[in-house]
SERO-4910 file (N, C-alpha, C, O; in steps of 0.05 Angstrom, whole numbers):
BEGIN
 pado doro    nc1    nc2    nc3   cac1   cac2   cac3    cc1    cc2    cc3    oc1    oc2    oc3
  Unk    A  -3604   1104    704  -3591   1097    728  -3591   1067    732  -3608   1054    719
  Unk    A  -3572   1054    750  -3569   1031    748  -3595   1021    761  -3602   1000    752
  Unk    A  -3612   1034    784  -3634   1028    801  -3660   1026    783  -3675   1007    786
  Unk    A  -3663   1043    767  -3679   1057    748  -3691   1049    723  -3715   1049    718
  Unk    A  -3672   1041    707  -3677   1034    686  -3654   1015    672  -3659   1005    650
  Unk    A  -3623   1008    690  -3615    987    686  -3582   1006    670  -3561    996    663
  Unk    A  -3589   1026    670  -3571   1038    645  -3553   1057    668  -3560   1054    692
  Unk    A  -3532   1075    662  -3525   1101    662  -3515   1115    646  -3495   1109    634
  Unk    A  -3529   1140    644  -3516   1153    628  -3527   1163    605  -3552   1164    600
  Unk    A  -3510   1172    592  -3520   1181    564  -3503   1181    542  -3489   1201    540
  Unk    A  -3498   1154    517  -3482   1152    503  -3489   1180    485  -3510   1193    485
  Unk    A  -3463   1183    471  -3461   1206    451  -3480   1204    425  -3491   1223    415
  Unk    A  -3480   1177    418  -3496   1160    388  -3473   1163    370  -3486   1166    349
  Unk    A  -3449   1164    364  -3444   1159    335  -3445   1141    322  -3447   1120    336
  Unk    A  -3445   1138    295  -3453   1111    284  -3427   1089    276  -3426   1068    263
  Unk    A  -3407   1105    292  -3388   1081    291  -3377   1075    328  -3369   1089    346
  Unk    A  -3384   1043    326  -3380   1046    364  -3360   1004    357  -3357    991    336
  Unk    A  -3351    999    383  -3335    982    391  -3339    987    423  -3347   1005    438
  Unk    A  -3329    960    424  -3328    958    459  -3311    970    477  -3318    976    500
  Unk    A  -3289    976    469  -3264    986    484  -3266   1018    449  -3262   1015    425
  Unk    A  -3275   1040    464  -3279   1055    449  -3251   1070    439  -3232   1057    448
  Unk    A  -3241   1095    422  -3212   1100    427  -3211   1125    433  -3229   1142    432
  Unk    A  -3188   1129    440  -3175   1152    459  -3185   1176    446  -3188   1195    461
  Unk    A  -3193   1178    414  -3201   1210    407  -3235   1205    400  -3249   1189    412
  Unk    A  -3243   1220    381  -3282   1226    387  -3282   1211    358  -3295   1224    342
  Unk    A  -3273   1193    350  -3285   1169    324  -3301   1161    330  -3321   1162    316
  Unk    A  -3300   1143    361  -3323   1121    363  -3338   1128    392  -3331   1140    412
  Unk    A  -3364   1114    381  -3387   1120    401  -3376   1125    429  -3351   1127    427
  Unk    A  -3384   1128    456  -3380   1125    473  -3397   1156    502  -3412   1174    496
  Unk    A  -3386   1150    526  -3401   1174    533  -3385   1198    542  -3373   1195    563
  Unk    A  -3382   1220    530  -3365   1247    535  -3373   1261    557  -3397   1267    557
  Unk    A  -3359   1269    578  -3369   1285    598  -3380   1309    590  -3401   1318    600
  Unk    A  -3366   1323    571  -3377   1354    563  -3398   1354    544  -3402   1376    534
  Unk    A  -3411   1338    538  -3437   1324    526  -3458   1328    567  -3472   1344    580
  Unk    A  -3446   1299    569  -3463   1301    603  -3477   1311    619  -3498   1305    629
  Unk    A  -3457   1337    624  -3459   1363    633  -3480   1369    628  -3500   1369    642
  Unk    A  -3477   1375    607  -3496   1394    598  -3524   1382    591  -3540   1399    584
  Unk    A  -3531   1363    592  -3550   1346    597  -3565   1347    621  -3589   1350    624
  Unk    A  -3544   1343    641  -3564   1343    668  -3565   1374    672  -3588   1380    680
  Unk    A  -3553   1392    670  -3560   1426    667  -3578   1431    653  -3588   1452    661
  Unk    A  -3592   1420    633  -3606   1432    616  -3638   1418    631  -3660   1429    627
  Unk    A  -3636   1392    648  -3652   1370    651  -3657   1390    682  -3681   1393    690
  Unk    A  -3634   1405    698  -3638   1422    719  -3658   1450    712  -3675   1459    727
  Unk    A  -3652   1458    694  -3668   1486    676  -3692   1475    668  -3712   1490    670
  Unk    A  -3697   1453    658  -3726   1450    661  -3742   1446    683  -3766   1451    683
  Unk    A  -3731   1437    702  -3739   1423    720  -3744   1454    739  -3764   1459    753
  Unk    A  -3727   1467    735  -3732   1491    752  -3761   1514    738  -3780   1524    750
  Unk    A  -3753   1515    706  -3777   1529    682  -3806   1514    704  -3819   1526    721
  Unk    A  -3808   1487    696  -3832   1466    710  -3840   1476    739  -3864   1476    746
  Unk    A  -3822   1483    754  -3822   1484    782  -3828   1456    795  -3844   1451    813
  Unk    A  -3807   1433    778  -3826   1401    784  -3804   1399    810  -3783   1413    809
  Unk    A  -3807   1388    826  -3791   1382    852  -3782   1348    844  -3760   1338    844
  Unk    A  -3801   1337    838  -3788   1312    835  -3773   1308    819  -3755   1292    826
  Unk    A  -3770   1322    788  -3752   1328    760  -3726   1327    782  -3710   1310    787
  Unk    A  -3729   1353    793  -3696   1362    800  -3689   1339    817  -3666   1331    816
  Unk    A  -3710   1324    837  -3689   1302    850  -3688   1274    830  -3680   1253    841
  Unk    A  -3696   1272    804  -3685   1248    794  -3654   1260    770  -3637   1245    760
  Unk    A  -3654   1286    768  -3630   1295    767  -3609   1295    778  -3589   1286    767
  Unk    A  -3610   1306    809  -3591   1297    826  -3584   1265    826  -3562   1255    822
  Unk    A  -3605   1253    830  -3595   1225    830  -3573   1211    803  -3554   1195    806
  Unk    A  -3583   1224    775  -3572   1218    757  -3538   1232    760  -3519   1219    751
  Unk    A  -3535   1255    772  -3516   1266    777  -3499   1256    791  -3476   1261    785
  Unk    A  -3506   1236    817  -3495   1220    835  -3479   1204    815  -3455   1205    812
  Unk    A  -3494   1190    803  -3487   1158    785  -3469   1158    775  -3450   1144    780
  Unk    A  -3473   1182    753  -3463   1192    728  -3426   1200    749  -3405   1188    745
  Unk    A  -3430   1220    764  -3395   1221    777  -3385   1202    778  -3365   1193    767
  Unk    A  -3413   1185    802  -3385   1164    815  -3363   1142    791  -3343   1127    795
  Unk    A  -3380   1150    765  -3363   1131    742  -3334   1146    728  -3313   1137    721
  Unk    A  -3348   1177    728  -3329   1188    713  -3304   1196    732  -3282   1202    725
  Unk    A  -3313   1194    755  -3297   1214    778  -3273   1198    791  -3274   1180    808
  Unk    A  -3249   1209    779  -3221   1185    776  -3204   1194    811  -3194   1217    811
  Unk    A  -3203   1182    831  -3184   1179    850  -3160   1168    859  -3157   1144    853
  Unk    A  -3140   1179    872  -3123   1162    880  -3127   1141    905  -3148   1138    916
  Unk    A  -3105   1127    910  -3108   1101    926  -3116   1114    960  -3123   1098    977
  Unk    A  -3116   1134    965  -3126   1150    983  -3153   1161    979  -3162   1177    996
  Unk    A  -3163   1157    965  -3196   1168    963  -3195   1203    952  -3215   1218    949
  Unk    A  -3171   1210    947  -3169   1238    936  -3173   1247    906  -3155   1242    891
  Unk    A  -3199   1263    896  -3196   1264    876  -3172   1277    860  -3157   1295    866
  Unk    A  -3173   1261    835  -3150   1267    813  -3161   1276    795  -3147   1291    782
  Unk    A  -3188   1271    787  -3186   1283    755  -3221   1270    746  -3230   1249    757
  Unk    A  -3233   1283    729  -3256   1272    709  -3250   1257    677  -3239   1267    657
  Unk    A  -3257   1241    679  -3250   1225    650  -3265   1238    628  -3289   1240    634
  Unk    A  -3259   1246    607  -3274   1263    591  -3291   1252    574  -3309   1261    560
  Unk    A  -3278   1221    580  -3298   1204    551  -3291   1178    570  -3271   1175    585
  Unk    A  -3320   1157    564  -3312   1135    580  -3329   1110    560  -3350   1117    547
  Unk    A  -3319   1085    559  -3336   1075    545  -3375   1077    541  -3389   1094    551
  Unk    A  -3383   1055    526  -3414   1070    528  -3423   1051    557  -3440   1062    572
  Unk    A  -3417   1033    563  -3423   1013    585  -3412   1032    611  -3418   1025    633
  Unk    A  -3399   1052    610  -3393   1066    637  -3360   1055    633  -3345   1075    638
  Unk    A  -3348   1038    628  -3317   1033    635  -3299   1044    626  -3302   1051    602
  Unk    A  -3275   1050    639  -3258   1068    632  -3240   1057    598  -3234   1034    592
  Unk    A  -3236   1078    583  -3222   1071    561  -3190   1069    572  -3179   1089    583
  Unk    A  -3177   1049    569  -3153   1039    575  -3134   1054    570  -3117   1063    585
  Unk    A  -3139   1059    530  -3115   1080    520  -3111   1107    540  -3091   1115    550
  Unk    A  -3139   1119    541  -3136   1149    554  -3115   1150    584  -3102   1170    592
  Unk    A  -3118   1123    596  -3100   1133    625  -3111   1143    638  -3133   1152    631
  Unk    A  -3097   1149    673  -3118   1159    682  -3119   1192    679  -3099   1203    669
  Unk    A  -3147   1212    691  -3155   1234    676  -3129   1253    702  -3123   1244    724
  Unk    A  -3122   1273    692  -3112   1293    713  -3137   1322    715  -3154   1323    697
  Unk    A  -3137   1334    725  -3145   1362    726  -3156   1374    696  -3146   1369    674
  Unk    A  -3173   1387    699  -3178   1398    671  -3211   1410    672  -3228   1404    690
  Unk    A  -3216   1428    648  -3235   1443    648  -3260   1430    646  -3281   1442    643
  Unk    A  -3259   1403    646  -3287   1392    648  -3291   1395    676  -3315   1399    683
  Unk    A  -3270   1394    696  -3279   1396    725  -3284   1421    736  -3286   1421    760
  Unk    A  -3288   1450    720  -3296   1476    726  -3322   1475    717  -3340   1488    728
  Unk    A  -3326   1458    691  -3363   1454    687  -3376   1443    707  -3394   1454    719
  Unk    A  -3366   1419    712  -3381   1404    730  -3385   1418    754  -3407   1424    763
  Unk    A  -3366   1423    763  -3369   1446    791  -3391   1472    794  -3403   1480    814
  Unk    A  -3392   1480    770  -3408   1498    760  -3437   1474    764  -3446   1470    786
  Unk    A  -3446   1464    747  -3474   1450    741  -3477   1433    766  -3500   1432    775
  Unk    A  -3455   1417    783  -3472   1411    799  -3473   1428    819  -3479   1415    840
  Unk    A  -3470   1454    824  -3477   1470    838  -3510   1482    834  -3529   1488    849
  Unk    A  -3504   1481    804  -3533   1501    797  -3556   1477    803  -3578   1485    810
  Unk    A  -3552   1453    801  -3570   1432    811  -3577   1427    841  -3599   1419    848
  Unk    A  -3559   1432    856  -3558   1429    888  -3567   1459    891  -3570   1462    915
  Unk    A  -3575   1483    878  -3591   1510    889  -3612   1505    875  -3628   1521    884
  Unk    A  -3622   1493    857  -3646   1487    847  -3668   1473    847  -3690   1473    837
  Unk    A  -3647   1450    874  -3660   1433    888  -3670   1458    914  -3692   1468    917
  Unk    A  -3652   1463    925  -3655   1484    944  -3681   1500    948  -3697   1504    966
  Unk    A  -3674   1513    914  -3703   1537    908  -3732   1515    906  -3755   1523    913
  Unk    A  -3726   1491    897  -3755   1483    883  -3761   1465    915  -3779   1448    912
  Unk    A  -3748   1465    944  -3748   1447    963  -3753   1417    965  -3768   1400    974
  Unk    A  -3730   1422    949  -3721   1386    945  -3705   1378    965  -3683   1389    961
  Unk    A  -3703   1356    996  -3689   1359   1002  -3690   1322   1014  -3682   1321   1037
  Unk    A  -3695   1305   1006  -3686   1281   1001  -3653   1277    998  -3642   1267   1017
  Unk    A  -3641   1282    982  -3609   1284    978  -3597   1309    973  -3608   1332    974
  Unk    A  -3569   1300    967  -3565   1332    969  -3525   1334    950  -3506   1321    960
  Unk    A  -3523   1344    937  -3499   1334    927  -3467   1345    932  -3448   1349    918
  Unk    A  -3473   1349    966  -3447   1372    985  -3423   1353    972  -3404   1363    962
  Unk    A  -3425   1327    974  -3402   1314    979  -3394   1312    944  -3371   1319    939
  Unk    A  -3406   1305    926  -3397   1314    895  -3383   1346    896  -3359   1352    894
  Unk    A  -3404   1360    899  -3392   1388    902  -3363   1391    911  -3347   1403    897
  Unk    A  -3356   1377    939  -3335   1387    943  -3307   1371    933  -3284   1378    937
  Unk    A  -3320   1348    919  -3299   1333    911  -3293   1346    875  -3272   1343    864
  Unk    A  -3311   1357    865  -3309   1370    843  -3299   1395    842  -3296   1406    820
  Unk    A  -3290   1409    866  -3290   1434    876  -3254   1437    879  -3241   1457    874
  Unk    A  -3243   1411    889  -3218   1398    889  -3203   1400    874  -3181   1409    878
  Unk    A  -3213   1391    849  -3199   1382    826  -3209   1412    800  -3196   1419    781
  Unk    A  -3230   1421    809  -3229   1447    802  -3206   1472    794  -3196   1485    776
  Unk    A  -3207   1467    832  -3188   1493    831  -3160   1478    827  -3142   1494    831
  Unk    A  -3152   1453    821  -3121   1446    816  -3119   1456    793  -3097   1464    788
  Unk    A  -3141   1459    770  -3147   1459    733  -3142   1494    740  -3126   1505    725
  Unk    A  -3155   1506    757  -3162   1530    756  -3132   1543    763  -3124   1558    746
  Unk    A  -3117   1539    782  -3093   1556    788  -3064   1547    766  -3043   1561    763
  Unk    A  -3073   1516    751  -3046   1508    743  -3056   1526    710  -3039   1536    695
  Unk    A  -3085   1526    704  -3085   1534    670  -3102   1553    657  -3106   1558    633
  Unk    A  -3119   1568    694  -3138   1590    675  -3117   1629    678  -3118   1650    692
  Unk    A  -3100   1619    656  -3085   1640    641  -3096   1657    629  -3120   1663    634
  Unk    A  -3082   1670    610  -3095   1697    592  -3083   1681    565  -3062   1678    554
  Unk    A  -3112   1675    560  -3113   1658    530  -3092   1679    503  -3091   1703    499
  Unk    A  -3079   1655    492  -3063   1659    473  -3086   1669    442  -3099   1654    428
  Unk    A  -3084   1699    440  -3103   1703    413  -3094   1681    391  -3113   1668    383
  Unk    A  -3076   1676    383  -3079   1655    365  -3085   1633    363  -3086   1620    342
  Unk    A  -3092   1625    385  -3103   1597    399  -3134   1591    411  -3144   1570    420
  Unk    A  -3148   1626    404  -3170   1622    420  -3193   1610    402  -3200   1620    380
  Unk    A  -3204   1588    413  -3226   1568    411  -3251   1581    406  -3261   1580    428
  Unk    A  -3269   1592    389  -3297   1609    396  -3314   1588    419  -3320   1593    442
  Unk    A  -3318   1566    406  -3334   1555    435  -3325   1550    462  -3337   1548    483
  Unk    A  -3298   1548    456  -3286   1551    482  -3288   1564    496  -3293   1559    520
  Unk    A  -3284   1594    483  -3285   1617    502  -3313   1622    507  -3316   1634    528
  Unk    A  -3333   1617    496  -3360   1627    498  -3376   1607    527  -3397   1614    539
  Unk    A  -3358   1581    534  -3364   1563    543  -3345   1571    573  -3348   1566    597
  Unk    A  -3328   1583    562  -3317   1601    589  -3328   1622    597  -3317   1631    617
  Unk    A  -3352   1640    587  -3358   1666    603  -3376   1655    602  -3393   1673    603
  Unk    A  -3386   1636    600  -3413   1610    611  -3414   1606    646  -3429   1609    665
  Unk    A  -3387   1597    640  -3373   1592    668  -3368   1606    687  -3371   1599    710
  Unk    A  -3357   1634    678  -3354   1657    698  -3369   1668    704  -3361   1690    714
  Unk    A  -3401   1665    703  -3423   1676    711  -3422   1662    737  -3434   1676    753
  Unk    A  -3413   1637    748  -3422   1634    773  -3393   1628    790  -3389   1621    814
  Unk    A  -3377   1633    771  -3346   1632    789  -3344   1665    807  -3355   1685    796
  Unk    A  -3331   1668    832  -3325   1681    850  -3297   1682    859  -3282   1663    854
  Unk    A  -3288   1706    875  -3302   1721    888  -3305   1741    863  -3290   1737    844
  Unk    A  -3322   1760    864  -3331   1789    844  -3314   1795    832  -3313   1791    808
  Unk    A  -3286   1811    851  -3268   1820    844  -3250   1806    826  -3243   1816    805
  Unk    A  -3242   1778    836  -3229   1767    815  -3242   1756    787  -3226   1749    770
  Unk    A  -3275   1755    782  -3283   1741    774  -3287   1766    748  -3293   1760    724
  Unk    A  -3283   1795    761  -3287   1819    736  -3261   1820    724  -3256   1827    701
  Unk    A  -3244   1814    743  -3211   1815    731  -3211   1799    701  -3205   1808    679
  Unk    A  -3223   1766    711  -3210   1745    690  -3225   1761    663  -3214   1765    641
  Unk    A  -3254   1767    671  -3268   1768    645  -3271   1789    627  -3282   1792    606
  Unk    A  -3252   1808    647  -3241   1831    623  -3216   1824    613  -3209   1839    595
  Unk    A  -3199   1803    620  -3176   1790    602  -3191   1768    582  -3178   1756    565
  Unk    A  -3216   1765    585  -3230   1749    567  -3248   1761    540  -3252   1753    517
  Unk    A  -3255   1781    556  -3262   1805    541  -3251   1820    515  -3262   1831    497
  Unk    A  -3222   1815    523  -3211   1828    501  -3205   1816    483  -3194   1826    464
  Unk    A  -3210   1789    484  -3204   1767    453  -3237   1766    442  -3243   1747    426
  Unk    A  -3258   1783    449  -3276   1785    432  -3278   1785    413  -3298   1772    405
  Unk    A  -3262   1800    392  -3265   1799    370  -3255   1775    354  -3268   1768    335
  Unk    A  -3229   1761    364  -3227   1732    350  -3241   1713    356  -3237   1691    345
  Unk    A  -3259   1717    374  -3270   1690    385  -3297   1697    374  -3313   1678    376
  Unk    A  -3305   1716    364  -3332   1713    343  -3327   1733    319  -3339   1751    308
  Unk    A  -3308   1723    316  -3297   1722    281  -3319   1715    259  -3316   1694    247
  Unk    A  -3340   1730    252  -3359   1712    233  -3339   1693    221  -3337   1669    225
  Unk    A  -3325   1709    206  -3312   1701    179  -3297   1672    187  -3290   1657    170
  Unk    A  -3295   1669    205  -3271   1646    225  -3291   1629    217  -3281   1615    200
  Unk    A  -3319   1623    221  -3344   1601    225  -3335   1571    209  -3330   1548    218
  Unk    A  -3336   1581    181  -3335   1559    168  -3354   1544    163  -3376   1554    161
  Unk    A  -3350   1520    159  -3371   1505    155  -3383   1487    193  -3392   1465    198
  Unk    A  -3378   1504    206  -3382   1496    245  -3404   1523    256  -3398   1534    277
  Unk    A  -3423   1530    242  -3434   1553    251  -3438   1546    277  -3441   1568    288
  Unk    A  -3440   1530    291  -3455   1529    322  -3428   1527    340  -3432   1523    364
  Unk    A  -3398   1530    329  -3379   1535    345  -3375   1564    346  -3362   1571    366
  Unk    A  -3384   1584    330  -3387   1612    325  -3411   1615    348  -3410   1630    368
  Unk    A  -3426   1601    344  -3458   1608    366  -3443   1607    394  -3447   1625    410
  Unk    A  -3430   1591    398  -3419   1583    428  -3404   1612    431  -3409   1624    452
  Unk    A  -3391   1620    416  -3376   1641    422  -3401   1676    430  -3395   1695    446
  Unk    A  -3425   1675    415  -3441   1695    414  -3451   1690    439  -3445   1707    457
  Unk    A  -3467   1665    447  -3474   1658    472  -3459   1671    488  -3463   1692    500
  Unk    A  -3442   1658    489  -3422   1672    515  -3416   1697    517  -3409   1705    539
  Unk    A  -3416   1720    488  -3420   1744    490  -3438   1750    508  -3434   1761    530
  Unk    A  -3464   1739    499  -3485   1751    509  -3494   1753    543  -3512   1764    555
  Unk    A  -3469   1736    550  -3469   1723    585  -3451   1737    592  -3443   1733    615
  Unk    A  -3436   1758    576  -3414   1772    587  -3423   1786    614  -3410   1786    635
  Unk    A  -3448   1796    608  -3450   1831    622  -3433   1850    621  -3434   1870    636
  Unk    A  -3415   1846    604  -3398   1868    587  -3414   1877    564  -3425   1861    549
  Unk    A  -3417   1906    561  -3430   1924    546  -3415   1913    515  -3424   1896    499
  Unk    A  -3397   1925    513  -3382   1919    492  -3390   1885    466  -3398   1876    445
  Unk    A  -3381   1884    487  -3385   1838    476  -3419   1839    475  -3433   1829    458
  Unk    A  -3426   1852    493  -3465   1846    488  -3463   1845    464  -3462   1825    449
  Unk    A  -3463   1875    457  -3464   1892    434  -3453   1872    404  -3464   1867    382
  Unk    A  -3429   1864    415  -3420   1851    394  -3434   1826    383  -3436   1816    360
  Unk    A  -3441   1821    405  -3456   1785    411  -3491   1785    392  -3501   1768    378
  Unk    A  -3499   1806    399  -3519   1810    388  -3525   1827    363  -3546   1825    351
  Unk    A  -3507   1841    357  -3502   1853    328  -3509   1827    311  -3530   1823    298
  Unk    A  -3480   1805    316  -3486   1782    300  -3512   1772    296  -3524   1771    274
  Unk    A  -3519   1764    319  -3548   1758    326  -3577   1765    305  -3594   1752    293
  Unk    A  -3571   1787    309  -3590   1812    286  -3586   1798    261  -3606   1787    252
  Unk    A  -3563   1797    248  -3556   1800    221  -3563   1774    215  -3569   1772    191
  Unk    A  -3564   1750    230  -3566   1727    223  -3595   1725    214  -3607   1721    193
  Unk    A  -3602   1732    244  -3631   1730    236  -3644   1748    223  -3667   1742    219
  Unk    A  -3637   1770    213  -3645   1776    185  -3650   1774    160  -3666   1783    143
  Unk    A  -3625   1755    162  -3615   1737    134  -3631   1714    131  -3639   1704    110
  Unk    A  -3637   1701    166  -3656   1682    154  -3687   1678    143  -3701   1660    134
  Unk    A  -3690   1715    151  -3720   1724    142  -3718   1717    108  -3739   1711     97
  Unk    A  -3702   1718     97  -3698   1709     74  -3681   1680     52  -3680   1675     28
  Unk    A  -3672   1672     72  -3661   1652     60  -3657   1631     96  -3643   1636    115
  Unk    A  -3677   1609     91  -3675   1592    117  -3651   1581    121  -3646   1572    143
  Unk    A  -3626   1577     94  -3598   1567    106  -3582   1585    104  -3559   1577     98
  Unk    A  -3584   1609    108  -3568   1629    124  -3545   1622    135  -3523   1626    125
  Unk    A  -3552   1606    160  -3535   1594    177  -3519   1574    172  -3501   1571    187
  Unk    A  -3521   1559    153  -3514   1529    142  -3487   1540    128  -3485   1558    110
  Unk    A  -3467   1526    140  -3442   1522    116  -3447   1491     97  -3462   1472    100
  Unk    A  -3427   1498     78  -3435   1475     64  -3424   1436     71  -3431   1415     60
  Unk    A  -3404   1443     95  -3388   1429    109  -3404   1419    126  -3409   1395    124
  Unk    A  -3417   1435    148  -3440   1430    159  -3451   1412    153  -3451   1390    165
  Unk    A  -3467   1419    128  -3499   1395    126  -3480   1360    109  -3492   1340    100
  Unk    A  -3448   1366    110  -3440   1337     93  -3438   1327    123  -3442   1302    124
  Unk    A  -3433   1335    145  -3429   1326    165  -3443   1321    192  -3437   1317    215
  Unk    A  -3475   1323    172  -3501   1322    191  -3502   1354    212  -3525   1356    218
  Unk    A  -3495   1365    218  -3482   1385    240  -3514   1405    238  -3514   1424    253
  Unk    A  -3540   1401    223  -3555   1419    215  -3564   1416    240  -3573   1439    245
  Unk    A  -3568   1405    257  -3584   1404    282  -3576   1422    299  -3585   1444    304
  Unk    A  -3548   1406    314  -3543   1431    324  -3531   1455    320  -3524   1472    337
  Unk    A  -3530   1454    287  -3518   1495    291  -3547   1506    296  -3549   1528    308
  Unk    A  -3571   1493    285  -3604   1508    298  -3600   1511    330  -3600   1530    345
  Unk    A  -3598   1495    332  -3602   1487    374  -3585   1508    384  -3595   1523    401
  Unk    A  -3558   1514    376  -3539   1527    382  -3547   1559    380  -3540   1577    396
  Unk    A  -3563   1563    355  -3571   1595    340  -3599   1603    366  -3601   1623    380
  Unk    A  -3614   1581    365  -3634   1583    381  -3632   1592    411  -3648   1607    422
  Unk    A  -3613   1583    420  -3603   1587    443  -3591   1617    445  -3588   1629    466
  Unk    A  -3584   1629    419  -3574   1648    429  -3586   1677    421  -3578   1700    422
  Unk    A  -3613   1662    411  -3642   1686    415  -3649   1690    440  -3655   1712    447
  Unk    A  -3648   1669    457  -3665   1668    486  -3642   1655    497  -3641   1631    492
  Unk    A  -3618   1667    514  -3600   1659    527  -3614   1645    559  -3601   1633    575
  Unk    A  -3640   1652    560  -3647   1651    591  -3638   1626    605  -3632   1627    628
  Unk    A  -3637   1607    593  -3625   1576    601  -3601   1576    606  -3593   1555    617
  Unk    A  -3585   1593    601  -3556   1595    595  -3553   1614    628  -3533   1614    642
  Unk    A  -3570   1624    632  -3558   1651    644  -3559   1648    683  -3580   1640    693
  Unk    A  -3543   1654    695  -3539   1652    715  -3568   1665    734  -3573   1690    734
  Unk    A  -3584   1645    749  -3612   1661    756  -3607   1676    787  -3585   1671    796
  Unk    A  -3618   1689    800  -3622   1705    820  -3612   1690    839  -3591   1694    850
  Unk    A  -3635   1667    845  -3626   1648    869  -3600   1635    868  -3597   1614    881
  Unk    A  -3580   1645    855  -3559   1620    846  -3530   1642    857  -3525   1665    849
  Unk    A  -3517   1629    872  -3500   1649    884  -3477   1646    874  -3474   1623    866
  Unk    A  -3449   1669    870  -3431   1659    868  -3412   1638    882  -3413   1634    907
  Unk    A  -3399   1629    870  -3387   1606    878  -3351   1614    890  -3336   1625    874
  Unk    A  -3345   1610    908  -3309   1613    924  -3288   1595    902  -3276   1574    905
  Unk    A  -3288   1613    880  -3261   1591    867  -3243   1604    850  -3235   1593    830
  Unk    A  -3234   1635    859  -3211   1636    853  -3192   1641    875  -3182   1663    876
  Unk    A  -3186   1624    893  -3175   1618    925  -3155   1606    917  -3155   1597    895
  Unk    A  -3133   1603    933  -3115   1577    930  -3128   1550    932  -3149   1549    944
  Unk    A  -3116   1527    920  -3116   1507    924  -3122   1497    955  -3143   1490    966
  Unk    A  -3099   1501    963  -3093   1494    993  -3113   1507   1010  -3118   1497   1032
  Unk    A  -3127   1532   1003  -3138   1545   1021  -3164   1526   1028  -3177   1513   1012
  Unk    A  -3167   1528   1054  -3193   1508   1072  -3219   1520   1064  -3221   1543   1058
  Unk    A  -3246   1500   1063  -3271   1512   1049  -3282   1537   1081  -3276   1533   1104
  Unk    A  -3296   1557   1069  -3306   1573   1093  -3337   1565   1096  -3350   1574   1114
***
């Protein structure tokens, strides 16, 4: 944080970086869907710990970390999350500015689960209503203009696995069983062993999110894989490894990714954590 330690953020590390970074993922810089999931994972310990102070230097990092990425118009109305921004925090020029999009259904999601975790662990120094509802904004603009019924030939395994991630804390019930039995049914292409390649931990994203279904079916499926992997690695420790993989350093996280989807509990939507109002209109006023 800028108060803190002088910094914000969290660069990505690649080993090729420049000052004005570029518009696609060549050069260093800091990615929101990296971010995320940083201070979520930094919230899940903090909650595992039961540390109260963890979760409020989270929140705080959560503060910082928006106010850079979080793009408005000349009215103070949010427009959009920048998905990548240089490593110094400044905006990359080429990209323009950000519109609507599925990084702002994560964020909505995580800083929610941070503001009930502050809640549960009674943290109540700050509080992140006003992120929330400006992330909540630009949410549902992403949410009514593009969460469709995915094209099977187009479906993403981590994408989708990173979407029934998501719909564990999206609401109301009814609509929220609707989407994810239209999500449900691209199960089988979205954990395609055979699809993997040399990206095993974009296959993992996809099992994960089986496993967050609460659909019987996809469990089943999610964890079949699961089994077989780890059976295979009872005997051979690169099981998992394509050979693409290890030219492209990737051995880390397809582990982190496999690991994760032995013990989903980090992943998984907890008791205290309520659903969230967002398949509403746009226009409709918060209750």
């Amino acid at each position: 944080s800028d108060g803190r330690s002088g910094y914000v953020g969290l660069r990505i590390g690649k080993l090729e970086a420049r000052s004005e970074s570029d518009a696609g993922m060549a050069f260093d810089g800091q990615y929101w869907h990296y971010l995320d999931k940083w201070l979520f994972a930094n919230s899940r310990l903090a909650l595992y710990l039961e540390d109260k102070s963890m979760v409020g230097e989270v929140m705080m990092d959560a503060k910082e970390i928006l106010e850079k990425f979080l793009s408005v118009n000349n009215n103070g109305t949010p427009q959009g999350l920048h998905w990548k921004l240089n490593t110094d925090m400044s905006p990359i020029v080429s990209l323009g500015r950000p519109r609507p999009s599925s990084d702002a259904v994560s964020a909505y999601v995580v800083y929610n689960v941070i503001e009930q975790t502050a809640k549960k662990l009674g943290y109540t120094k700050h509080s992140l209503e006003k992120e929330i509802e400006a992330l909540r904004q630009v949410a549902l603009q992403y949410s009514h203009a593009q969460l469709q019924i995915p094209n099977p030939l187009l479906v993403d395994p981590l994408g989708w696995g990173l979407n029934m991630w998501e719909l564990q804390w999206l609401g109301p019930l009814e609509d929220k069983e609707h989407v994810k039995h239209r999500f449900c049914s691209f199960k089988d292409r979205a954990m395609d062993v055979s699809q993997a390649g040399g990206l095993p931990f974009r296959l993992y994203g996809a099992v994960l999110g089986g496993l967050l279904s609460e659909d019987m079916p996809t469990f089943k499926m999610a964890k079949s894989i699961v089994n077989d992997i780890e059976s295979k690695l009872n005997t051979d420790s690169n099981a998992d490894q394509g050979a693409i993989s290890k030219v492209h350093g990737l051995f880390s996280i397809n582990r982190v990714m496999f690991c994760s989807t032995i013990d989903p509990w980090a992943f998984s939507r907890q008791p205290h954590e309520e659903l969230l109002d967002f398949f509403v209109s746009p226009i409709e006023s918060k209750s």
